[in-house]
N, C-alpha and C positions, 0 to 999 in steps of 0.2 A: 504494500500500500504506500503511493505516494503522501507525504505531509506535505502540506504547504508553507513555504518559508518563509515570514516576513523581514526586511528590512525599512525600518522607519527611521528617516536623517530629517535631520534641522541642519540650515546653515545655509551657505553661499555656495554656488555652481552649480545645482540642479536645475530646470524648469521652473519650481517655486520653494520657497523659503522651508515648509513643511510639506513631503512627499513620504511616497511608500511604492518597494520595489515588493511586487508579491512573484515569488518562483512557484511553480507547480510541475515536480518532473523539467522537462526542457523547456519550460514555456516560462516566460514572464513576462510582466506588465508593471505600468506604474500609476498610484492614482495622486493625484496634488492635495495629499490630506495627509495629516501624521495617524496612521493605525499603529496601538501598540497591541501587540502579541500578547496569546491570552498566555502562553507562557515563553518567557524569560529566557533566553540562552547565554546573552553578553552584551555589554556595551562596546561602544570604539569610538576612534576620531578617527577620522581620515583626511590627509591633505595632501590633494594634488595639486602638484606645482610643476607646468610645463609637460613635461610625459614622465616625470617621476613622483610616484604615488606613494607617503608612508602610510602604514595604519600601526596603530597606536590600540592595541585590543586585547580586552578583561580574557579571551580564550587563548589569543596566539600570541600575544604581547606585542612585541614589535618586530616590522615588516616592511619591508621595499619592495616596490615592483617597477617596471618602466612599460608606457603605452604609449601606441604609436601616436595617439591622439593628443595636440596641445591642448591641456585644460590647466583652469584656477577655481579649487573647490576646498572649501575647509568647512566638515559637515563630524556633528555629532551622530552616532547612530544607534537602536536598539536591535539587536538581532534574537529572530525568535521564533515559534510557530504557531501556528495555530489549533 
């Protein structure tokens, strides 16, 4: 059985100020509202700067990645399911 994943950010660089990435299996979507998870996995920050992304998180600690994509985003987030 797939769960559904929610990621709920505040912050700068998305679409709107408070959104939500929902995953289901390979599929996701985003809606421009903060939904919080009825349960709780971790918090994070995240801040991409240019195509390098740290994240800053209660499960993995800290983390670099590099994307092809230039972005400016510094977003609090709740990860979680439903």
């Amino acid at each position: 059985m797939n769960q559904t994943k929610i990621f709920a950010e505040l912050g700068y660089g998305n679409d709107t100020f408070c959104n939500t990435e929902i995953e289901k299996g390979k599929y996701e979507h985003r809606v421009p509202k903060f939904i919080i998870p009825k349960k709780i996995e971790g918090i994070y920050f995240r801040f991409w700067v240019w195509k390098r992304v740290f994240v800053v998180s209660s499960n993995d600690g800290f983390s670099f990645s590099r994307k092809d994509r230039v972005k400016l985003k510094i977003l609090f987030g709740i990860e979680g399911r439903r």
